[in-house]
C-alpha positions in Angstrom: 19.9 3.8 -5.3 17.0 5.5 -6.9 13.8 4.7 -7.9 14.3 4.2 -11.2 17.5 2.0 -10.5 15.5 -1.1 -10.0 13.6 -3.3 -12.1 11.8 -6.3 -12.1 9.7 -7.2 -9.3 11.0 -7.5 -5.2 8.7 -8.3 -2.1 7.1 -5.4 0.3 5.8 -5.7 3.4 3.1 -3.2 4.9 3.5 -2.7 8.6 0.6 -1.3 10.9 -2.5 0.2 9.7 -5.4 -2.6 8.4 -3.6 -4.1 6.1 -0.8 -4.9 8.6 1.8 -8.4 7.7 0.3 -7.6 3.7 2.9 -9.5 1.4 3.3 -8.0 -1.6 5.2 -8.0 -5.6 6.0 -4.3 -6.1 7.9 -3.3 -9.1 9.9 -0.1 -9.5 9.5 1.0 -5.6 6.8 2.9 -5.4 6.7 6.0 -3.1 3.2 5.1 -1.9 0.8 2.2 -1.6 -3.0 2.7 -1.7 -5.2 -0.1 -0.1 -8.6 0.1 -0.3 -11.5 -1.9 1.9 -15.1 -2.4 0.8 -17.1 -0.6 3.1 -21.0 -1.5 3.6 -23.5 0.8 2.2 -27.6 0.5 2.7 -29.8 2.2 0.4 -27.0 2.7 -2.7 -28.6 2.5 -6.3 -26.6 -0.4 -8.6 -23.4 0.1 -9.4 -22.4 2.5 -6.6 -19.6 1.3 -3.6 -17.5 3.3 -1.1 -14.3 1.6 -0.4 -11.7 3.0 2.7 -8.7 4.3 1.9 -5.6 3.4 3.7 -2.2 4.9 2.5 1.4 3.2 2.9 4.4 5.2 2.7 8.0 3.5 1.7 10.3 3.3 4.4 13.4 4.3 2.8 16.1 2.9 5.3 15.2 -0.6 3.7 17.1 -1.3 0.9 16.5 -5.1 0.8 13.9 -7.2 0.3 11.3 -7.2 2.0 11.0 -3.8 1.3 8.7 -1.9 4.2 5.9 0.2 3.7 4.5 1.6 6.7 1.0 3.0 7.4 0.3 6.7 7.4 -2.3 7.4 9.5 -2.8 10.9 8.2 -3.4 10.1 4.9 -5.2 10.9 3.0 
């Protein structure tokens, strides 16, 4: 099955990293999902943030729901 097989929406599950147990909607199976954490800032003018990026990769021996992304540590 490829990616552009499926449609509609299946449940995903991100293993290790911050986000670890996450639940999730995907639709289409992406390759990679992005989280992103708030991260505190002193001294910022309005209107500027700096978030963390954590990056999940698709674990393509799953083929059923839940589908598993799991955390890449190297990235990005």
């Amino acid at each position: 099955m490829t990616t552009t097989d499926v449609t509609g929406w299946e449940t995903a599950v991100l293993d290790g990293g911050p986000a670890s147990g996450l639940r999730m909607k995907v639709s289409g199976r992406p390759r990679v999902i992005q989280v992103t954490c708030p991260c505190r800032i002193e001294g910022a003018p309005p209107g500027v943030r700096a978030d963390a990026v954590h990056v999940y990769r698709r674990d393509y021996g799953v083929t059923e729901e839940p589908l598993r992304y799991g955390f890449d540590i190297a990235s990005p």
